[in-house]
Backbone and ligand atoms as CSV (ligand in chain L), in Angstrom:
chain,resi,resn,atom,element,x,y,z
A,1,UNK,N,N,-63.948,43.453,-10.975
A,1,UNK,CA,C,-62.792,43.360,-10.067
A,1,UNK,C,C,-63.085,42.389,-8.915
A,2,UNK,N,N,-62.640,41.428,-8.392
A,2,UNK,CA,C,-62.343,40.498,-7.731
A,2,UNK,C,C,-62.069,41.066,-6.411
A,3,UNK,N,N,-62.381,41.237,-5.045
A,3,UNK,CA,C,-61.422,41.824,-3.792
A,3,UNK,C,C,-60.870,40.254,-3.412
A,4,UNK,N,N,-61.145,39.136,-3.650
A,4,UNK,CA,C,-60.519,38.212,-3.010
A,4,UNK,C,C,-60.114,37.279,-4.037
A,5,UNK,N,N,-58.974,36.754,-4.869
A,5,UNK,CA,C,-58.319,35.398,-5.463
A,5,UNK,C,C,-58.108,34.213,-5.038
A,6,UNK,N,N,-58.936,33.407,-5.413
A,6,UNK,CA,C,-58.929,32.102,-4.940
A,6,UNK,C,C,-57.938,31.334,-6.302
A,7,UNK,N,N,-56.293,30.860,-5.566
A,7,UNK,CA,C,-56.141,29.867,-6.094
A,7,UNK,C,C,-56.071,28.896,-5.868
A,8,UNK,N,N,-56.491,27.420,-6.426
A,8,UNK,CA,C,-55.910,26.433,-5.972
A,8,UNK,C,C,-54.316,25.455,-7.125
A,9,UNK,N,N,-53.945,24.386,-6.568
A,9,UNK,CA,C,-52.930,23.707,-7.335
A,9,UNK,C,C,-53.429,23.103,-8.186
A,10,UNK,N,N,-54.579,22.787,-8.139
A,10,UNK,CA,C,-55.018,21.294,-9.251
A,10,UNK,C,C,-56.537,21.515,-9.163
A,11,UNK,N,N,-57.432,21.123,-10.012
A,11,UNK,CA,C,-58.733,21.294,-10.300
A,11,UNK,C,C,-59.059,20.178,-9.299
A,12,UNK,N,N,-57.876,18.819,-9.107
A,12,UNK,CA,C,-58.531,18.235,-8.012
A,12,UNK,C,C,-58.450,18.204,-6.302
A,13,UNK,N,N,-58.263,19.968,-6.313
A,13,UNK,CA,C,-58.421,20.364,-5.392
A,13,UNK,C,C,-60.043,20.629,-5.285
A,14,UNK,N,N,-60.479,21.012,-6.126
A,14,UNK,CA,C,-61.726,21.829,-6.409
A,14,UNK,C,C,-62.693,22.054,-5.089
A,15,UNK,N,N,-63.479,20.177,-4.657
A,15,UNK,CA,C,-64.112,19.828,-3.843
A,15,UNK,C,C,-64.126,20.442,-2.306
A,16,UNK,N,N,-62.570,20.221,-2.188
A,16,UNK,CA,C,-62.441,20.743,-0.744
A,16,UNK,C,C,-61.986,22.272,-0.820
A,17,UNK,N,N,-61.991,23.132,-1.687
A,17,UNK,CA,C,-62.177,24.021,-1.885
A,17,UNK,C,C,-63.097,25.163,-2.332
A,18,UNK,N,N,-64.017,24.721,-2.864
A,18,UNK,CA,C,-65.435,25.217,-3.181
A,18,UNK,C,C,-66.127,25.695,-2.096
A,19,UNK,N,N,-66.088,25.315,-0.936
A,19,UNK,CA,C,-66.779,26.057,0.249
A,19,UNK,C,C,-66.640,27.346,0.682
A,20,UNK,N,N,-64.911,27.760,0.235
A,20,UNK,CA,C,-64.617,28.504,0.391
A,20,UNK,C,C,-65.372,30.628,-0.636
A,21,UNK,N,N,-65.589,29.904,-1.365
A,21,UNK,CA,C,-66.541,30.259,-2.183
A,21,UNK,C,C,-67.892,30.776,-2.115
A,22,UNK,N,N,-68.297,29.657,-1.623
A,22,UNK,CA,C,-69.822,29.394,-1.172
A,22,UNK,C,C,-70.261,30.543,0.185
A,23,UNK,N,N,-69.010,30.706,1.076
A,23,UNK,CA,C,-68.938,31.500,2.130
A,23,UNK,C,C,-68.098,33.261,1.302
A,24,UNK,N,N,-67.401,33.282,0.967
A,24,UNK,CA,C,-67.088,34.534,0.060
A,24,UNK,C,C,-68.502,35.102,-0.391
A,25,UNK,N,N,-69.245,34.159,-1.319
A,25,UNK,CA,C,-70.978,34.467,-1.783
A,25,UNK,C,C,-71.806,35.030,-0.732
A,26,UNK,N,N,-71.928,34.157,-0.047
A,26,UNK,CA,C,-73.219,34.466,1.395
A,26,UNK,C,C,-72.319,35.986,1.230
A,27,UNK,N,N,-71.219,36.266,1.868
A,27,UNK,CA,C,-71.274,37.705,2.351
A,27,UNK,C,C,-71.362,38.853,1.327
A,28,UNK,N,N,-71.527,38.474,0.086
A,28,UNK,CA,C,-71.534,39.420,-1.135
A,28,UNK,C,C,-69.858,40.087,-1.413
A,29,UNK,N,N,-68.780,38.995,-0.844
A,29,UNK,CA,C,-67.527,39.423,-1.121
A,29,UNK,C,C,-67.379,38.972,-2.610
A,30,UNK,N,N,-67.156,39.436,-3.745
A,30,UNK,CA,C,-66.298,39.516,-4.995
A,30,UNK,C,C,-65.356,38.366,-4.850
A,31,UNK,N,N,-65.616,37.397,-5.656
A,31,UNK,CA,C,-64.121,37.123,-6.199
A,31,UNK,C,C,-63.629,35.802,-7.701
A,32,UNK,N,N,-62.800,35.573,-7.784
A,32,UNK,CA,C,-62.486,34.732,-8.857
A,32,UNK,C,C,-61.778,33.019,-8.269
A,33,UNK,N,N,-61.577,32.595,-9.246
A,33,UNK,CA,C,-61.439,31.440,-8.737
A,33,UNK,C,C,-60.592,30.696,-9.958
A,34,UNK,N,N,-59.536,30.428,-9.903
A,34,UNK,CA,C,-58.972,29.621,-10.919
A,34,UNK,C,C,-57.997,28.076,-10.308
A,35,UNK,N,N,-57.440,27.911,-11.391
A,35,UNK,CA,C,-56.265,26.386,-10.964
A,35,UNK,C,C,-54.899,27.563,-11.310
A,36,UNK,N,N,-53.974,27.387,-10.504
A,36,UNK,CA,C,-52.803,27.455,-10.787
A,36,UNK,C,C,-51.608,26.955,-9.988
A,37,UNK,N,N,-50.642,26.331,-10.456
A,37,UNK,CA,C,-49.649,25.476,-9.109
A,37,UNK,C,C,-48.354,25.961,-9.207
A,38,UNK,N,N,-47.715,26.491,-8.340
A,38,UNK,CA,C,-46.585,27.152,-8.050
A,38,UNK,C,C,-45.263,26.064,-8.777
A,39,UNK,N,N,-45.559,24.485,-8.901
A,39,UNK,CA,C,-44.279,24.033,-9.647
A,39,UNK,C,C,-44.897,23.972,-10.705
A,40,UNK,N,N,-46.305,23.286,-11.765
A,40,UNK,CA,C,-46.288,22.781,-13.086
A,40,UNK,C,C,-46.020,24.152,-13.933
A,41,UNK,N,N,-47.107,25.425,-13.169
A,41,UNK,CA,C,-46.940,26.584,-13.800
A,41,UNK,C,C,-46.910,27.703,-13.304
A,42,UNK,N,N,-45.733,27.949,-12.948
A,42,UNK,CA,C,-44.662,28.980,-12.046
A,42,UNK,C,C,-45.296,30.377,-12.660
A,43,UNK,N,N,-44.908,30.329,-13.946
A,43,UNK,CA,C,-45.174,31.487,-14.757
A,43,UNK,C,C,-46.776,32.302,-14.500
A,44,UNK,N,N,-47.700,31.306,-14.503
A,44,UNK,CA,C,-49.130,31.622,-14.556
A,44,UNK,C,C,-49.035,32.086,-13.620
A,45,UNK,N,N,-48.498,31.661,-12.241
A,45,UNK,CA,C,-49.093,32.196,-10.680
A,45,UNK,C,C,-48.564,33.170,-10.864
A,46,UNK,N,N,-47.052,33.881,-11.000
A,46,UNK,CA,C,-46.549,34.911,-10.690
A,46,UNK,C,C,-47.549,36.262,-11.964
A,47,UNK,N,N,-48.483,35.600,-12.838
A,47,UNK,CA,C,-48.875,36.442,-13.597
A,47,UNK,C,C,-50.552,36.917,-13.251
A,48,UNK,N,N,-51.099,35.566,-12.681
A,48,UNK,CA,C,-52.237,35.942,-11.965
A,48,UNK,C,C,-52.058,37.017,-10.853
A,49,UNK,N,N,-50.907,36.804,-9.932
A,49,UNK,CA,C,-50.719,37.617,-8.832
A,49,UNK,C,C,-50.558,39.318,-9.483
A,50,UNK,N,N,-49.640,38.918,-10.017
A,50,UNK,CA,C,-49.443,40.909,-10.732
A,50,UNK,C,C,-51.275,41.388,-11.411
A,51,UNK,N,N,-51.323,40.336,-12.339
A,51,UNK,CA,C,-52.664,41.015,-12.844
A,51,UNK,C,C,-53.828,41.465,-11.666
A,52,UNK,N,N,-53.632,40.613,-10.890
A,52,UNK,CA,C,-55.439,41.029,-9.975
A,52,UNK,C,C,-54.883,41.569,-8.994
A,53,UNK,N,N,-53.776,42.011,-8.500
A,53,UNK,CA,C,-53.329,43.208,-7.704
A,53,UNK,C,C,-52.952,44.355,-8.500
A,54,UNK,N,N,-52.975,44.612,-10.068
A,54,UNK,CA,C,-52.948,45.616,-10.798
A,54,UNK,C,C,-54.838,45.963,-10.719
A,55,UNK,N,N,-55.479,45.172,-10.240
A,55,UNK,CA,C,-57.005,45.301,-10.865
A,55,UNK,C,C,-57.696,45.572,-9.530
A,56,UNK,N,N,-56.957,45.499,-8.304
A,56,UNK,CA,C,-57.256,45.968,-7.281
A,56,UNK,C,C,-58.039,44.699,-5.918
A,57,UNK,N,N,-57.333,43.256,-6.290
A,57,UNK,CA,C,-57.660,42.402,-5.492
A,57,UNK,C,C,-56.806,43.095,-3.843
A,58,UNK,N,N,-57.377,42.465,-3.005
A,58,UNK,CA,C,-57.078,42.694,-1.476
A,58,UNK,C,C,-56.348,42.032,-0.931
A,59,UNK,N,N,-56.900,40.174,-1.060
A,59,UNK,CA,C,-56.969,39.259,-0.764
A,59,UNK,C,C,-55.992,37.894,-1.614
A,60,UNK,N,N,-55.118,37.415,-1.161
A,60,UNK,CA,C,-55.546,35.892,-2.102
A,60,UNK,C,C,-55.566,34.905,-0.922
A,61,UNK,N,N,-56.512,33.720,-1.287
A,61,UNK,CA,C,-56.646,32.610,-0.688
A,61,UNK,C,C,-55.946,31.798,-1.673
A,62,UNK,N,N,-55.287,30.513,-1.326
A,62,UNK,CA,C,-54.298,29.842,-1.850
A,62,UNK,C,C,-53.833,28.183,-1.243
A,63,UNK,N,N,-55.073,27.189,-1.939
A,63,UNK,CA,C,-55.378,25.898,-1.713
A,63,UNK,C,C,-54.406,25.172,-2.959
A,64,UNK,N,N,-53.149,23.434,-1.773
A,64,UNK,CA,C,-52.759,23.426,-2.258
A,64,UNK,C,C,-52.513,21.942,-1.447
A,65,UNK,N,N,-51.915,20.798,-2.284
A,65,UNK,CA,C,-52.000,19.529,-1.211
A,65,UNK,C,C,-50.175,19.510,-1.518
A,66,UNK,N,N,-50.030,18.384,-0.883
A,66,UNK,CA,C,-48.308,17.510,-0.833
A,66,UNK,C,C,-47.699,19.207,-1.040
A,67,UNK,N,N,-46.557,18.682,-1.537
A,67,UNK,CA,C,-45.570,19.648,-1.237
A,67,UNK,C,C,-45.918,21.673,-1.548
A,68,UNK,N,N,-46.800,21.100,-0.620
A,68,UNK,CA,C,-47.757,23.398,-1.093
A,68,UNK,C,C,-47.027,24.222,-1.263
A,69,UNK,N,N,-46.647,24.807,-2.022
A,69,UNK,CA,C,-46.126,25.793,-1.683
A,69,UNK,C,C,-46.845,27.131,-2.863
A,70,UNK,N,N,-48.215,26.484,-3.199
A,70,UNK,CA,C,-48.617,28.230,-3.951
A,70,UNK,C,C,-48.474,29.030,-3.255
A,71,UNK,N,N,-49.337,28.936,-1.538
A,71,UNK,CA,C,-49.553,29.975,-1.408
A,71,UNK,C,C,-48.225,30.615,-0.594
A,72,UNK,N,N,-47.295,30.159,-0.196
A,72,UNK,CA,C,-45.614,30.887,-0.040
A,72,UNK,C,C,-45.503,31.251,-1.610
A,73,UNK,N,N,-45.295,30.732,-2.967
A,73,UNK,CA,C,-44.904,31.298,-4.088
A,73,UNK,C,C,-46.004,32.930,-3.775
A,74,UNK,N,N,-46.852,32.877,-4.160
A,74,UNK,CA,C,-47.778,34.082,-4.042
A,74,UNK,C,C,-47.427,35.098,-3.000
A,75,UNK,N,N,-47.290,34.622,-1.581
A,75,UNK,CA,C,-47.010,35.498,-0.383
A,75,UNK,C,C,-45.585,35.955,-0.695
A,76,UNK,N,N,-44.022,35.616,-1.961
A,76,UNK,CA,C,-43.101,36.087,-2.616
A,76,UNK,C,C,-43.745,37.043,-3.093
A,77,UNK,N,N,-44.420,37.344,-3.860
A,77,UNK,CA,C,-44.538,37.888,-5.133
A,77,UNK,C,C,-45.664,39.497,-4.556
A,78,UNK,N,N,-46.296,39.458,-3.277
A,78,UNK,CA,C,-47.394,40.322,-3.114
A,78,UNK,C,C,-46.942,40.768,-1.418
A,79,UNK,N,N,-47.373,42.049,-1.601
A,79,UNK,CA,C,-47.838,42.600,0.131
A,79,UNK,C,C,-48.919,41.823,0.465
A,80,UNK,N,N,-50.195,41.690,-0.383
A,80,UNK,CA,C,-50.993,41.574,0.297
A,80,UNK,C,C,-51.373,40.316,0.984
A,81,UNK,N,N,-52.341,40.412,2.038
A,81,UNK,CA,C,-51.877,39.343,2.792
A,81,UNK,C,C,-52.629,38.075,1.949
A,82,UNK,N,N,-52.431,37.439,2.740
A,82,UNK,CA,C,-52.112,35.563,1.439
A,82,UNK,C,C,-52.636,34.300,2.852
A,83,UNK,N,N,-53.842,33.575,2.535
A,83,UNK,CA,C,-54.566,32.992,3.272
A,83,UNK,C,C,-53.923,31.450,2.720
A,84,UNK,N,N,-53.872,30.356,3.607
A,84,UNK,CA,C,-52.738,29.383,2.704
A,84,UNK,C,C,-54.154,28.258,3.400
A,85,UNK,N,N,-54.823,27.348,2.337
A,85,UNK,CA,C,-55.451,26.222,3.040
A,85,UNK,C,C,-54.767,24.855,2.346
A,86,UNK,N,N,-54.144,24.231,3.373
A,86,UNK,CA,C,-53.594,22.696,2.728
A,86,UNK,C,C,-54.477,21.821,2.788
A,87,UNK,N,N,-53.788,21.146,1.545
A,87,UNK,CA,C,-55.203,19.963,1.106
A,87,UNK,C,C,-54.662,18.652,1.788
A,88,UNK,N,N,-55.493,17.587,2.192
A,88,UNK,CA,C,-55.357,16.230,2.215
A,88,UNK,C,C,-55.314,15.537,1.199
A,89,UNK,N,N,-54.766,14.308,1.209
A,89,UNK,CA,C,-55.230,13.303,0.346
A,89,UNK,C,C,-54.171,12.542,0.262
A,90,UNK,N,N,-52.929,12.815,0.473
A,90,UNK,CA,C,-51.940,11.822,0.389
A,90,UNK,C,C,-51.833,10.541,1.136
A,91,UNK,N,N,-50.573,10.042,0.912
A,91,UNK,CA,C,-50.461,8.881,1.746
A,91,UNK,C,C,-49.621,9.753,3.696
A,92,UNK,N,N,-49.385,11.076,3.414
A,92,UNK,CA,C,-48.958,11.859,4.623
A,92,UNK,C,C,-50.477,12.793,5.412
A,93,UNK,N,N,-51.615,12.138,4.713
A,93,UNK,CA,C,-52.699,12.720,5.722
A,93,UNK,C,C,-52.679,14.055,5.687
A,94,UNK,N,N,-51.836,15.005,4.332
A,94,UNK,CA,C,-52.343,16.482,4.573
A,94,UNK,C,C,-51.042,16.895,5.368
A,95,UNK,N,N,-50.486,16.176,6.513
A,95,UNK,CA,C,-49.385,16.865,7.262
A,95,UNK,C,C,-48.399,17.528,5.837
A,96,UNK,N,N,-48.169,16.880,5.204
A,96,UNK,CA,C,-47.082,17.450,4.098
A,96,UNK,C,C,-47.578,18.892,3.838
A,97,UNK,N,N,-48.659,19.003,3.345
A,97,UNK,CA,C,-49.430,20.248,2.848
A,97,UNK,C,C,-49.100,21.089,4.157
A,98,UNK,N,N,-50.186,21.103,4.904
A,98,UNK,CA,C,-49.532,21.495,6.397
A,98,UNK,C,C,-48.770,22.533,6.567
A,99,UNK,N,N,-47.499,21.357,6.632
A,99,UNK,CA,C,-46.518,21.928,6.862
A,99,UNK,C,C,-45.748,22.870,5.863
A,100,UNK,N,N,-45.960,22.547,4.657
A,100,UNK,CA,C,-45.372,23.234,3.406
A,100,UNK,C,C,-45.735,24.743,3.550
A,101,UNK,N,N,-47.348,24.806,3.742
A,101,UNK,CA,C,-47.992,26.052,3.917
A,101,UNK,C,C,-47.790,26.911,5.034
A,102,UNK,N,N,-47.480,26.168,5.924
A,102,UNK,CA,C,-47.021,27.157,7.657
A,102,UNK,C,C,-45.941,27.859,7.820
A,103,UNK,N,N,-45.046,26.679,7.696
A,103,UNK,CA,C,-43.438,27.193,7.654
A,103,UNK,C,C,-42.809,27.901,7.160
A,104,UNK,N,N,-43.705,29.135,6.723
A,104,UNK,CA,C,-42.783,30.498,6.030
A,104,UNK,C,C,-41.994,31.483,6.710
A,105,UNK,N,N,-40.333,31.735,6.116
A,105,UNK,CA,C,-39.883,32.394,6.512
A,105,UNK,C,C,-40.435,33.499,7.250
A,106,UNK,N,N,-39.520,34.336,8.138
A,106,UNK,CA,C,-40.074,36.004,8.891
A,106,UNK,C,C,-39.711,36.950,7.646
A,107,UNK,N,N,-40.784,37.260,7.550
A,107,UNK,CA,C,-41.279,38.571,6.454
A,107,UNK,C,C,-42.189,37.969,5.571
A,108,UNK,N,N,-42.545,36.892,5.158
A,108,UNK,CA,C,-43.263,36.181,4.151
A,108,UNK,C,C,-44.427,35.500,4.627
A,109,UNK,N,N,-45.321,36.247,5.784
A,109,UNK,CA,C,-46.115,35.274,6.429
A,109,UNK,C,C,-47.259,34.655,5.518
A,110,UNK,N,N,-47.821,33.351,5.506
A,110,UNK,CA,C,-48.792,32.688,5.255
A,110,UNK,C,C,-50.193,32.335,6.355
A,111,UNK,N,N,-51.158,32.906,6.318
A,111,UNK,CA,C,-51.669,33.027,7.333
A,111,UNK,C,C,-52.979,31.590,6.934
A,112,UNK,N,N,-52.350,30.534,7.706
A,112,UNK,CA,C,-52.502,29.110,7.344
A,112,UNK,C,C,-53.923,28.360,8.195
A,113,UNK,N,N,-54.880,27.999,7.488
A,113,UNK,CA,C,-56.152,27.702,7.861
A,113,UNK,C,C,-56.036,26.033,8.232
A,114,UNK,N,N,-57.364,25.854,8.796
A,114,UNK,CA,C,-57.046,24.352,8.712
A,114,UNK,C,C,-57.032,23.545,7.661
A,115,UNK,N,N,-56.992,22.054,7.430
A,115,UNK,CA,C,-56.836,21.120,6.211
A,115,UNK,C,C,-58.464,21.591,5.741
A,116,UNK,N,N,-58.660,21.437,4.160
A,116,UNK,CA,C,-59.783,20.643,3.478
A,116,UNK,C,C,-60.652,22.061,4.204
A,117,UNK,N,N,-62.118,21.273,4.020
A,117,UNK,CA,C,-63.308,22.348,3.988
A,117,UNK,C,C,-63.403,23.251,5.141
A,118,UNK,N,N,-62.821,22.299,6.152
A,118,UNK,CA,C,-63.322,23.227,7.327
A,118,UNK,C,C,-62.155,24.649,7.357
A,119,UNK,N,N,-60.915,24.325,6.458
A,119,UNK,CA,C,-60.252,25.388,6.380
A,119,UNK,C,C,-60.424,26.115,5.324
A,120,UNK,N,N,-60.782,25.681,4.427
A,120,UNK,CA,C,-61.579,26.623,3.449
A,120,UNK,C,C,-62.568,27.852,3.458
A,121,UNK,N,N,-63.526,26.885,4.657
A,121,UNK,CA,C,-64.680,27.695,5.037
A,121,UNK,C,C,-63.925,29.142,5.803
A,122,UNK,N,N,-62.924,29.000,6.682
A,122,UNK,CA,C,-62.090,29.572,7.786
A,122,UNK,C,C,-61.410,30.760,6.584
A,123,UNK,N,N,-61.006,30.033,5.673
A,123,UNK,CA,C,-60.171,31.034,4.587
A,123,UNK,C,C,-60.665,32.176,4.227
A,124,UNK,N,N,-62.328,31.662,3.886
A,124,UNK,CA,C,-63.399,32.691,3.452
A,124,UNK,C,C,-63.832,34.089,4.527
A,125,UNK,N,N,-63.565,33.065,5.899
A,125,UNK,CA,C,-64.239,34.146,7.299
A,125,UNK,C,C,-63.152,35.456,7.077
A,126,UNK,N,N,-62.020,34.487,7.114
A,126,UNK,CA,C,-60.702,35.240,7.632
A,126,UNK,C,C,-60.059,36.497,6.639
A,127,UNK,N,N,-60.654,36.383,4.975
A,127,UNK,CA,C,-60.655,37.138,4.405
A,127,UNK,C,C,-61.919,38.353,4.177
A,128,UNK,N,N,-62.737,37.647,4.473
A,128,UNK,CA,C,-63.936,38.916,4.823
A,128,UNK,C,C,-63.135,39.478,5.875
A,129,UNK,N,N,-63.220,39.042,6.849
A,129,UNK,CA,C,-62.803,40.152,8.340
A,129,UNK,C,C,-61.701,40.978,7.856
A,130,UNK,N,N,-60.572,40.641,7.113
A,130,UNK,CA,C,-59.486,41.580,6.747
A,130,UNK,C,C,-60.594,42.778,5.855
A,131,UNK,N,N,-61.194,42.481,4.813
A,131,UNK,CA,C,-62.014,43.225,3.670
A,131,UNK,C,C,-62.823,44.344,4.787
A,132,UNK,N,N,-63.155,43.443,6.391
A,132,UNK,CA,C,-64.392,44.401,7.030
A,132,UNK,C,C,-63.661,45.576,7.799
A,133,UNK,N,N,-62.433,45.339,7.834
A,133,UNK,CA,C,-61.514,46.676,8.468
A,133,UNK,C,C,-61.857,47.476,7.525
A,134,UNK,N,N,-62.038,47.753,6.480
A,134,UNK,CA,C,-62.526,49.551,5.473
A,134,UNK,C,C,-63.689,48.936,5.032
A,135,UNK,N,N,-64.754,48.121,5.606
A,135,UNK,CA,C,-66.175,48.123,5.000
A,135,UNK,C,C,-67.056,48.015,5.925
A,136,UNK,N,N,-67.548,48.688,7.135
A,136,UNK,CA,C,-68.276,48.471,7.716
A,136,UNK,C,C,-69.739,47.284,7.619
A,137,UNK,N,N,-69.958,48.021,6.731
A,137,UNK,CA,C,-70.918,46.633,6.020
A,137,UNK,C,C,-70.930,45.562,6.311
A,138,UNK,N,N,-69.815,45.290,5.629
A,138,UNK,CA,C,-69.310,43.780,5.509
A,138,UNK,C,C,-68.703,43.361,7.139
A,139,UNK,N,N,-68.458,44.171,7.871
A,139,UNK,CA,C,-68.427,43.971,9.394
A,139,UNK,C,C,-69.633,43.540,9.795
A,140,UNK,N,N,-70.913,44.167,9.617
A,140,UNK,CA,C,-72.069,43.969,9.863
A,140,UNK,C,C,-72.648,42.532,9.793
A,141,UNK,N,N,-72.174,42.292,8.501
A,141,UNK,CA,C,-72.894,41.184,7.718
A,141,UNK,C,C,-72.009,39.570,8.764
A,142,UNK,N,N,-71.082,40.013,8.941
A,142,UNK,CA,C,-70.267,39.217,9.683
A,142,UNK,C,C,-70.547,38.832,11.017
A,143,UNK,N,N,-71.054,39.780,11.764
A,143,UNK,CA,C,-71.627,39.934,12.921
A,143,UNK,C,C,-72.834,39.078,12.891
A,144,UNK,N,N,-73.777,39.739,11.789
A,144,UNK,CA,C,-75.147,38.674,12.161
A,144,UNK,C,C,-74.773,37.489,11.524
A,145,UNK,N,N,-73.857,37.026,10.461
A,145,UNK,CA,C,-73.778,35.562,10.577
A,145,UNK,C,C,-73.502,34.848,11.685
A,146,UNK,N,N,-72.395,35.543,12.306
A,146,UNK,CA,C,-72.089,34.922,13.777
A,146,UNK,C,C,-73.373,34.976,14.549
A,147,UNK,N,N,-73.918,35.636,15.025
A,147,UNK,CA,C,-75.412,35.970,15.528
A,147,UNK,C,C,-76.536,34.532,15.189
A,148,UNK,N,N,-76.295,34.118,14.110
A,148,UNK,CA,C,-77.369,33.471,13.598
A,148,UNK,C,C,-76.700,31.935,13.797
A,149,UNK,N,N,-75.015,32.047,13.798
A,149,UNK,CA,C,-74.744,30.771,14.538
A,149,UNK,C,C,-74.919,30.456,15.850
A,150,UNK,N,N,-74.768,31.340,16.640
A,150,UNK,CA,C,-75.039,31.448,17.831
A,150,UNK,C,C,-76.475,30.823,18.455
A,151,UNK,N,N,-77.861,30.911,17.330
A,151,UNK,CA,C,-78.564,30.964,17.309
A,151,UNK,C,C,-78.911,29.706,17.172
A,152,UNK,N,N,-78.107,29.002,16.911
A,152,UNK,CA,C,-78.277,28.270,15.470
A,152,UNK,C,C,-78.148,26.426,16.578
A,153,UNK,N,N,-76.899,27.240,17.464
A,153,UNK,CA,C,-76.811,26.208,18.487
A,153,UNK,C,C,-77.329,26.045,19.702
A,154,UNK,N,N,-77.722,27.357,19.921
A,154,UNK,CA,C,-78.958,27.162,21.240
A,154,UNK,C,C,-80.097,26.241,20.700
A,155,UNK,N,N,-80.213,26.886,19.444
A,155,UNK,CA,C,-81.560,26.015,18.851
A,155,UNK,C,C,-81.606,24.462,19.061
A,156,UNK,N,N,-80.760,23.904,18.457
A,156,UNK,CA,C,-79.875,22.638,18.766
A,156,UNK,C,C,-79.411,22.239,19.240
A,157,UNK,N,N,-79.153,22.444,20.166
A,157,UNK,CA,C,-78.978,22.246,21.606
A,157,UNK,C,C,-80.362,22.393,22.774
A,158,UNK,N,N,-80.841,22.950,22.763
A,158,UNK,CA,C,-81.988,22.635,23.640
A,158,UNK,C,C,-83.046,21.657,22.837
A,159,UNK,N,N,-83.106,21.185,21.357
A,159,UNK,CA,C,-83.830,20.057,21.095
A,159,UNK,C,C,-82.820,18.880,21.206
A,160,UNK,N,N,-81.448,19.340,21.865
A,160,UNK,CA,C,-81.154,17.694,22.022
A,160,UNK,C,C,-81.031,17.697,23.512
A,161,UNK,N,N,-81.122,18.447,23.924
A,161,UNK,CA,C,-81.679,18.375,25.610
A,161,UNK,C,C,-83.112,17.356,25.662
A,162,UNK,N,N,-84.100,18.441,25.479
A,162,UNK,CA,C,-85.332,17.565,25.038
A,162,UNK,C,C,-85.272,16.571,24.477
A,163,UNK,N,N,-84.771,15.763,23.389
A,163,UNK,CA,C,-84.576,14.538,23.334
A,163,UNK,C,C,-84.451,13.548,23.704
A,164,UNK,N,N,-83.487,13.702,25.118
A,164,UNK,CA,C,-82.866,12.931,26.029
A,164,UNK,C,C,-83.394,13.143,27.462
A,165,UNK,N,N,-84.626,13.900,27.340
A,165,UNK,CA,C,-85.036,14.276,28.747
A,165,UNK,C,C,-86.106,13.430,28.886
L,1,LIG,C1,C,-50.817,19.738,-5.626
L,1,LIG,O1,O,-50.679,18.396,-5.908
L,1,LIG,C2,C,-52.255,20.047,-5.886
L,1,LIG,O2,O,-52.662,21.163,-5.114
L,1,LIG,C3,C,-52.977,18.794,-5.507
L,1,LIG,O3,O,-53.461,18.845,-4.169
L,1,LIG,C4,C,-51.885,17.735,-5.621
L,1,LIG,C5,C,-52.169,16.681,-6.659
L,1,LIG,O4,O,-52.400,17.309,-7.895
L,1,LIG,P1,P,-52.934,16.448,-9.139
L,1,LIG,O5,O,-51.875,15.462,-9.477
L,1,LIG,O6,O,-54.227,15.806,-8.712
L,1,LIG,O7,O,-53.168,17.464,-10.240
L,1,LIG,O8,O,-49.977,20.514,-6.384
């Protein structure tokens, strides 16, 4: 069982989406990962969504460039809440995505990360922290990552003090 669904629109999303992943892993969150796009194949998304909320997913994350709209198709179809990261790459710099992904009606929220990796990475935080409201654990584990960033920039930061001193 999966607690978090990662879809994206196109496999050549993949790149700027894979981080998202990579951070799901570190915290020992569960999950799957497929291609599916709300226009080529309507059918698949609305069937992924029923299946892994019949199987007890929590979560979906939902990466998508130019005109996005998986993760609004998905946030139709589910309560649960629905993480939206727009991709770049067009000749509109990602604003298209963006905006496709933000602008959801009241009742249908999309809870919309930034463009590409760094919102990916954000997708991953933002769905652990929902998962760490009934898992203490996984609260934990969250905490000392933050802890170890924290750490991470004093460290680096006082050797670029010293550097320049
Ligand atoms: C979107 O169209 C996808 O999410 C992707 O970002 C973009 C281009 O898709 P491809 O033509 O590369 O498959 O639906």
């Amino acid at each position: 069982m999966a607690q978090v669904v990662v879809l994206m629109g196109s496999a050549s999303d993949e790149d700027r989406v894979s981080p998202c992943v990579d951070v799901l892993k570190s915290l020992g969150v569960s999950c799957a990962i497929t291609v599916s796009s709300a226009h080529r194949t309507p059918e698949r998304t609305e069937e992924l969504v029923r299946t892994h909320e019949a199987q007890g997913a929590r979560v979906f994350i939902c990466a998508a460039g130019m005109a996005a709209h998986l993760a609004g198709a998905v946030a139709a179809r589910t309560t649960l809440p629905v993480i939206g990261i727009p991709v770049s790459g067009t000749a509109l710099g990602g604003m298209d995505a963006l905006l496709s992904t933000v602008q959801m009606p009241p009742g249908f929220p999309v809870a919309t990360v930034a463009l590409d990796t760094a919102g990916a990475r954000n997708a991953a935080w933002l769905a652990a922290q929902i998962l760490a409201l009934s898992d203490p654990e996984l609260g934990r584990k969250i905490a000392a990552a933050r802890a170890a960033m924290r750490a991470d920039v004093e460290k680096t930061g006082e050797a670029l003090t010293r550097k320049y001193a």
